[in-house]
C-alpha positions in Angstrom: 0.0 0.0 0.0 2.5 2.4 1.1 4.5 1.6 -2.5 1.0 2.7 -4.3 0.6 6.0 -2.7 4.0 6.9 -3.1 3.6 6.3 -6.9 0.4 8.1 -7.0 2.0 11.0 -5.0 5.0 10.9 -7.4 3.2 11.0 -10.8 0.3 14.0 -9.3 3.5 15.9 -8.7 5.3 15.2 -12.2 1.6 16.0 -13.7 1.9 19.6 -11.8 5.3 19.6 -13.1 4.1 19.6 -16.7 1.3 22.1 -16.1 2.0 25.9 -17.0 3.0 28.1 -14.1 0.8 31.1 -14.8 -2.0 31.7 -17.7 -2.5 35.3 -18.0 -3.3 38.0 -20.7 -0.1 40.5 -21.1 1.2 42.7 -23.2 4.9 42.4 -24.4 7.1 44.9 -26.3 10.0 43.3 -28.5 11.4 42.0 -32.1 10.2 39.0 -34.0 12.8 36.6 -34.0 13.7 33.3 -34.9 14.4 31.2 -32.2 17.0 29.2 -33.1 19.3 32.0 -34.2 18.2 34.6 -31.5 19.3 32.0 -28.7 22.2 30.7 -30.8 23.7 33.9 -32.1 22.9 36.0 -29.2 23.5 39.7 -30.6 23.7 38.7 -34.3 20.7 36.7 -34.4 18.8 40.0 -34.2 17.9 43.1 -35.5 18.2 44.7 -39.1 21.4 42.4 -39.8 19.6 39.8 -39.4 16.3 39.9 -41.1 16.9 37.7 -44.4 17.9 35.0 -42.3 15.2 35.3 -40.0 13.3 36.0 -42.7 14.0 32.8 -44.6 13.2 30.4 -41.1 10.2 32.0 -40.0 8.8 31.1 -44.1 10.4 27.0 -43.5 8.3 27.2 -40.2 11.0 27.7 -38.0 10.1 28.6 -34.5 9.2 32.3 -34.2 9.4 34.4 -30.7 9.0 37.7 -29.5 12.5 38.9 -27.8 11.9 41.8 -25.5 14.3 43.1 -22.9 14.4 40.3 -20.3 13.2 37.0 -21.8 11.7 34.9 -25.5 8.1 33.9 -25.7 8.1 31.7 -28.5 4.8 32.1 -30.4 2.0 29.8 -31.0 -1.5 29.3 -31.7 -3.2 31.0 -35.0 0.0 33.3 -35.6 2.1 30.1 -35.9 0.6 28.4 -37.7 0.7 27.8 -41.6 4.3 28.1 -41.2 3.9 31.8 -39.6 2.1 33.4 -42.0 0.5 35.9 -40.3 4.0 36.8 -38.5 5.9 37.6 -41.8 5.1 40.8 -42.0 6.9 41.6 -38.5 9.4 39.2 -38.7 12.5 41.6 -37.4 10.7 44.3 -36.5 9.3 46.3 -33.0 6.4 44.7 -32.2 3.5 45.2 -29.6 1.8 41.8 -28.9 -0.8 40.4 -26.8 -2.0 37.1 -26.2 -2.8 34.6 -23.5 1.9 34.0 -21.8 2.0 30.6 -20.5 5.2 29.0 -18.9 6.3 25.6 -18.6 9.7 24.6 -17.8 11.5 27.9 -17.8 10.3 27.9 -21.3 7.8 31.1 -22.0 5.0 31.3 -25.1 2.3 33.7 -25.8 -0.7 32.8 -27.6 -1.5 35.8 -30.1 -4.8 37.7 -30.2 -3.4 40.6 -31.7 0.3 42.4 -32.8 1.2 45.6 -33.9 4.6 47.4 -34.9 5.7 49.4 -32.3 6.0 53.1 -32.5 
């Protein structure tokens, strides 16, 4: 018995694990990046330098975040999908997003209700 509970307690706490921390409505201020080279590249996976190649992963389907000033949220839902086709048109630029942030595993990703460059 004491084996079974101990299991039971084990997986309910790796279920919590896999659950987001927080599911909340924000607005975030950044540049559409791709991830790969925006965590890879640091500094030169970003910015004007930078847009053809970002360019040419967010069109393969490549995984397409929003880099602001202290973290990544990788995007997903509608504006991800169709190989981020309704992300093109801000792919290296300013943007002002918000959408439903979710966090799992240090890993942070905002579902998209709406974007606009950033003045």
């Amino acid at each position: 018995m004491r084996n079974v509970t101990s299991m039971i307690a084990g997986a309910a706490f790796v279920a919590a694990l896999a659950m987001p921390v927080f599911a909340a409505d924000m607005t975030v201020k950044g540049e559409v990046v791709d991830i790969a080279c925006a965590t890879g590249k640091k500094e030169a996976g970003k910015g004007d330098a930078h847009a053809a190649c970002a360019m040419t992963c967010a069109k393969s389907g490549q995984p397409v975040g929003v880099l602001t000033a202290d973290a990544i949220y990788t995007v997903t839902g509608d504006y991800a999908a169709n190989k981020n086709a309704k992300l093109l048109d801000f792919v290296a630029k300013k943007v002002i997003v918000t959408g439903e942030v979710t966090e799992s595993d240090g890993v942070k990703s905002i579902n998209v209700k709406s974007i606009k460059l950033a003045s």
